[in-house]
C-alpha positions as a Markdown table, in Angstrom:
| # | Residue | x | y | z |
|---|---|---|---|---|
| 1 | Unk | -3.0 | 28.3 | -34.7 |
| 2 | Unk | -2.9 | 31.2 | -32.7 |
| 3 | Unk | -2.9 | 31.0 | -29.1 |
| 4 | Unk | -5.9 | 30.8 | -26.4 |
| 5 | Unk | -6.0 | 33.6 | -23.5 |
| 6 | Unk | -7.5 | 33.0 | -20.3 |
| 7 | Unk | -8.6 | 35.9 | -18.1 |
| 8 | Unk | -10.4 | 35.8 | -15.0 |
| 9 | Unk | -12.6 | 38.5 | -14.7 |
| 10 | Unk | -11.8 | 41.6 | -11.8 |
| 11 | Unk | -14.9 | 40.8 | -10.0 |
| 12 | Unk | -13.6 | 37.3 | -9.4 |
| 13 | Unk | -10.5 | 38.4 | -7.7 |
| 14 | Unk | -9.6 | 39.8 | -4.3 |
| 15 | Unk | -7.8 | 42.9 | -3.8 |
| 16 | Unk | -5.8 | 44.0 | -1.4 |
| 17 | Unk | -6.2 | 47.9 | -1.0 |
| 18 | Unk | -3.0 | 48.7 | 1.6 |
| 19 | Unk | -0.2 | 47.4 | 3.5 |
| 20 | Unk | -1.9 | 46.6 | 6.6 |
| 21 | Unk | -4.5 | 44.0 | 4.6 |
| 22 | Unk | -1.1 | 42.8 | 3.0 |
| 23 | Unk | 0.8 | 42.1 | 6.3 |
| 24 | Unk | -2.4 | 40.8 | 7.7 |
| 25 | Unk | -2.6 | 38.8 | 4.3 |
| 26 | Unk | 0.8 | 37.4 | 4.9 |
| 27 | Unk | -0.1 | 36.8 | 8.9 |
| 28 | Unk | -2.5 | 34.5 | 7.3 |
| 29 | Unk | -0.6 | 32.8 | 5.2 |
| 30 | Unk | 1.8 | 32.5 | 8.3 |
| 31 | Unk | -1.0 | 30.6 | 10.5 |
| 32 | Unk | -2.0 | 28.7 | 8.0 |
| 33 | Unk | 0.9 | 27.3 | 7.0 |
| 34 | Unk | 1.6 | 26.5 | 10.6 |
| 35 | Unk | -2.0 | 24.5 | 11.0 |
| 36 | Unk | -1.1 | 22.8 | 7.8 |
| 37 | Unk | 2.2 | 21.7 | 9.5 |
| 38 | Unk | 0.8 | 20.7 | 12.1 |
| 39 | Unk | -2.2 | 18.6 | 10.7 |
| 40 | Unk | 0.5 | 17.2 | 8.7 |
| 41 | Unk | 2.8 | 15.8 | 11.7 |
| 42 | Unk | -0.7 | 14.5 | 13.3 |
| 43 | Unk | -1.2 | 12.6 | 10.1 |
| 44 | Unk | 2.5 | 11.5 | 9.8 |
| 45 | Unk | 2.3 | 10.2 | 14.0 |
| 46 | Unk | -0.7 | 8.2 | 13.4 |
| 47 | Unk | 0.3 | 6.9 | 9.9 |
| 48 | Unk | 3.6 | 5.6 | 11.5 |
| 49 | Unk | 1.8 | 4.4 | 14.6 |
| 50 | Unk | -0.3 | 1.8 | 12.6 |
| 51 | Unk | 3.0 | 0.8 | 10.7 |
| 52 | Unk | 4.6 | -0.4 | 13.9 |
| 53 | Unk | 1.3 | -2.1 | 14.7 |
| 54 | Unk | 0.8 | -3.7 | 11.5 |
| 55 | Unk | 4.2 | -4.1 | 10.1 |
| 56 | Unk | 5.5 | -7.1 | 12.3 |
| 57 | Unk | 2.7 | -9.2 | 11.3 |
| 58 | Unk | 2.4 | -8.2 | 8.1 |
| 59 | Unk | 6.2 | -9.5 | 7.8 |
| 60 | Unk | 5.7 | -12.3 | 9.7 |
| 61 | Unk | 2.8 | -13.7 | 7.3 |
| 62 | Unk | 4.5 | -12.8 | 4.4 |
| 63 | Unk | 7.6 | -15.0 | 5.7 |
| 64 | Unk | 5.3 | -18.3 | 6.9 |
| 65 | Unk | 3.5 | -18.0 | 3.7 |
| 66 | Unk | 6.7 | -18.0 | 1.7 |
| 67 | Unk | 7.7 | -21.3 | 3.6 |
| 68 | Unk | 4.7 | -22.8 | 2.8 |
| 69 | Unk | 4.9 | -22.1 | -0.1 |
| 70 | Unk | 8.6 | -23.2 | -0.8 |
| 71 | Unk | 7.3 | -26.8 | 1.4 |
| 72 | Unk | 4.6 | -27.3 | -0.8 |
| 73 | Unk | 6.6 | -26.5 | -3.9 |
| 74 | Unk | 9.5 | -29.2 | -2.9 |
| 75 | Unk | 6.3 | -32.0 | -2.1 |
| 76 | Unk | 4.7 | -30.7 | -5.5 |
| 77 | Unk | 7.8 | -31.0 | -7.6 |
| 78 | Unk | 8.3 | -34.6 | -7.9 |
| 79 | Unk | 4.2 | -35.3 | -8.0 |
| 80 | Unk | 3.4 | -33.1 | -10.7 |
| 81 | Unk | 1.7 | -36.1 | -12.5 |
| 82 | Unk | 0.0 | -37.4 | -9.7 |
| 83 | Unk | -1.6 | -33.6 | -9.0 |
| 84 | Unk | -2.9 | -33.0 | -12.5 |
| 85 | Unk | -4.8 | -35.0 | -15.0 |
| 86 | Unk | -3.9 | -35.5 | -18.2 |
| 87 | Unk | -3.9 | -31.4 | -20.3 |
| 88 | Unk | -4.8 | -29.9 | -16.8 |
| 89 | Unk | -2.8 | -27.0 | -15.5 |
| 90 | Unk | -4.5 | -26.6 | -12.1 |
| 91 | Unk | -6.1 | -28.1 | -9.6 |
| 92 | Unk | -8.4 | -27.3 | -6.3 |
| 93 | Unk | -8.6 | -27.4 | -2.7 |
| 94 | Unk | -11.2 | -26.6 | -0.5 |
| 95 | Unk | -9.9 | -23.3 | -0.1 |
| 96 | Unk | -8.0 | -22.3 | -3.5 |
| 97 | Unk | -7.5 | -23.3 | -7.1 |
| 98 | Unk | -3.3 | -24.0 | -7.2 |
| 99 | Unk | -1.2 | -24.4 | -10.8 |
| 100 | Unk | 2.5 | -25.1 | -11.0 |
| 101 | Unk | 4.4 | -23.1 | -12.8 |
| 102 | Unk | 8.5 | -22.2 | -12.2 |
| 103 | Unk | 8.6 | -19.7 | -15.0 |
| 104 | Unk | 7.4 | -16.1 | -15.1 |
| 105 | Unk | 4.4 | -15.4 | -13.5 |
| 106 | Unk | 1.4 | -14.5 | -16.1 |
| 107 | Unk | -1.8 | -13.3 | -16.3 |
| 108 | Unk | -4.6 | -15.1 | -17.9 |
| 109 | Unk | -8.4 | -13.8 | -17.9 |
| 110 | Unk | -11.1 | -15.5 | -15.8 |
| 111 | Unk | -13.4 | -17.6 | -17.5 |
| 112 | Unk | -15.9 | -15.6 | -19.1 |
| 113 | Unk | -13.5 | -12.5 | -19.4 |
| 114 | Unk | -11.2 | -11.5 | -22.4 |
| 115 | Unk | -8.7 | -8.9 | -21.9 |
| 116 | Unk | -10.7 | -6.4 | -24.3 |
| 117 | Unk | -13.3 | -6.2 | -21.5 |
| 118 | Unk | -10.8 | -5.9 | -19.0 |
| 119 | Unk | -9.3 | -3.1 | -20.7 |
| 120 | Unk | -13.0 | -1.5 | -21.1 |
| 121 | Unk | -13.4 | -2.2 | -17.4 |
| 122 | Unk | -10.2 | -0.5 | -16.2 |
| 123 | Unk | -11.3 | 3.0 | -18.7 |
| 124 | Unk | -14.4 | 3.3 | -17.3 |
């Protein structure tokens, strides 16, 4: 197969026609790499400044839900009977539906949902 050339036409492009468009062509280049610098440190400040807002209680959640978690897991362990019926793996609260499991985590479709839609879902 031989192979494919691209061209762009000569009307397409810009020319420049003497040193003085090229020096002002790289002065350009110059100021806008500057503004983009600039823009970027902006960006970088204000990204950072909503981390130190957000970060200490974002860590602080994440450690008092892992302690709930671990409290509920040592009450859970030795009523594992008492928490689910007979063939059931979950159970509810008012708030969430809760399973126990020690093993790796899995995923397991939603009722109603097989993994070939999901897949479908995700590529479109």
């Amino acid at each position: 197969m031989g192979k494919i050339r691209t061209t762009t036409k000569a009307t397409d492009q810009q020319v420049i026609k003497d040193k003085a468009e090229f020096c002002q062509t790289l002065d350009d280049i110059a100021r806008k790499g500057v503004e983009l610098d600039t823009l970027q440190a902006a960006k970088e400040t204000a990204m950072q400044q909503v981390l130190t807002e957000h970060d200490p209680k974002i860590s602080e959640l994440a450690r008092e839900i892992a302690r709930l978690t671990k409290l509920a897991e040592q009450w859970a362990s030795p009523r594992r009977d008492e928490l689910f019926a007979k063939g059931r793996k979950s159970g509810t609260t008012a708030l969430t539906t809760y399973g126990y499991r020690l093993g790796q985590p899995s995923l397991k479709p939603a009722k109603g949902w097989t993994w070939d839609k999901i897949v479908a879902l995700l590529k479109s």
